[in-house]
C-alpha positions, 0 to 999 in steps of 0.5 A: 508465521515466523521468518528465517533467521536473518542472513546478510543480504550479502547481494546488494549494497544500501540505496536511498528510495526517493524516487521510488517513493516519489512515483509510488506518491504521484500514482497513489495521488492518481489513484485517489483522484480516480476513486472520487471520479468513480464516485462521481459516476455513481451518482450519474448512474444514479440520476440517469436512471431515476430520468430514465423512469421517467423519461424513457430516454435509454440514450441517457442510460447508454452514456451513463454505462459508457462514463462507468465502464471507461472511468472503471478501467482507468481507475483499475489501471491507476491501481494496478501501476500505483501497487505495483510501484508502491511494492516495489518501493516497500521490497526495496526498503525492506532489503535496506531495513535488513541491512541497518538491523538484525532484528527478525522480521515477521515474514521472510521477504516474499511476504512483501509482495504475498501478503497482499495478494493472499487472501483474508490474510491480506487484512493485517500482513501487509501492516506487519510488514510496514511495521518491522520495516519502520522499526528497523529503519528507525535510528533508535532502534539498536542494530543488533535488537534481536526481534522486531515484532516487540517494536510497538507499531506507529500510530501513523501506519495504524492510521493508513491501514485502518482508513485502507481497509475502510476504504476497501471493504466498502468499494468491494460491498458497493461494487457487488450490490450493482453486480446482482443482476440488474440494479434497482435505482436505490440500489445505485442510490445506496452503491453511490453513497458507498462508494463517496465514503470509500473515497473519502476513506481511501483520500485519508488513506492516500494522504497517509500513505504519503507521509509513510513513504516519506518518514520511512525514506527520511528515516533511512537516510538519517540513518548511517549506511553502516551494516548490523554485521560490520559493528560487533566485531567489525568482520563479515560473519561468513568471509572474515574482514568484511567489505561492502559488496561491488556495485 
């Protein structure tokens, strides 16, 4: 899906995103704790219930869907405010990204946020998305390179994406299998294993993604905040000599 041709962004001027980067870290840390935590539930379902066979104790059964269902919910509010930071911080750099190069993105900038919540397509856009964001943030890249999509990728966020999406396939294949009505002991047996190697996954994928959001802030603030339109020729393409836009 090929974007607009790029436009100045003539409504906002450069900003360093390291605090956005930073709570987008500290949240995607969160997350990854949540994840062993749920992992942790799992296999307590588990031994809970292969008691419960034994022992007929429903009390054990009971707590063991209360530790679920509580940590399941933290887990999912860590996840909506680790996306929703981390969204903001990738929209924010992205504007920045168009500023230091002409080069034509992918995707026009609403895919920032679409190509997460669309479906299937959500598997590849969002690493597109990174990819013209890194190559036009790098200061090798040339301000006036014509197209960013002939930049190679990074065998870092190739390496985040794939343990992402590792990671998330099996969290929703061990989420479903407890979902079919009422679950059998290997059943939780096997969700439990699933989900122990989805957060190792998702871990690596965390860690990943730190160091993203940290290359990519130390990569716009090594390079100079000097606008694609103000160096050949040094007048604003619309409004004659050019200026920096009123904070």
């Amino acid at each position: 899906m090929p974007s607009r041709p790029p436009q100045p962004p003539l409504d906002r001027w450069f900003s360093s995103e390291q605090a956005m980067g930073l709570a987008a870290s500290i949240l995607i840390g969160l997350v990854t704790v949540m994840g062993w935590a749920t992992a942790w539930s799992d296999w307590h379902s588990y031994a809970a219930l292969k008691t419960y066979e034994e022992t007929r104790n429903e009390r054990l059964l009971n707590q063991a869907d209360l530790i679920s269902g509580s940590l399941g919910i933290v887990a999912a509010l860590a996840l909506f405010a680790a996306a929703v930071v981390f969204i903001v911080w990738l929209w924010r750099v992205r504007w920045n990204a168009e500023m230091f190069c002409k080069g034509e993105h992918r995707f026009t900038r609403g895919w920032v946020l679409g190509s997460w919540i669309c479906p299937v397509v959500n598997l590849w856009y969002p690493k597109w998305v990174v990819d013209d964001i890194v190559a036009a943030s790098d200061p090798r890249t040339p301000p006036l390179t014509p197209t960013l999509r002939v930049i190679p990728g990074t065998r870092l966020v190739w390496a985040w994406w794939l343990t992402w999406v590792v990671g998330l396939v099996l969290d929703n294949i061990a989420q479903r299998s407890v979902l079919d009505g009422l679950p059998q002991l290997s059943e939780l047996r096997t969700n439990a294993v699933m989900s122990s190697i989805s957060a190792l996954s998702t871990t690596a994928a965390a860690v990943l993604a730190v160091i993203l959001v940290q290359r990519i802030n130390d990569l716009q603030m090594r390079r100079p905040w000097t606008p694609w339109w103000a160096r050949e020729p040094a007048q604003h393409p619309l409004n004659g000599p050019w200026q920096p836009p009123a904070r």
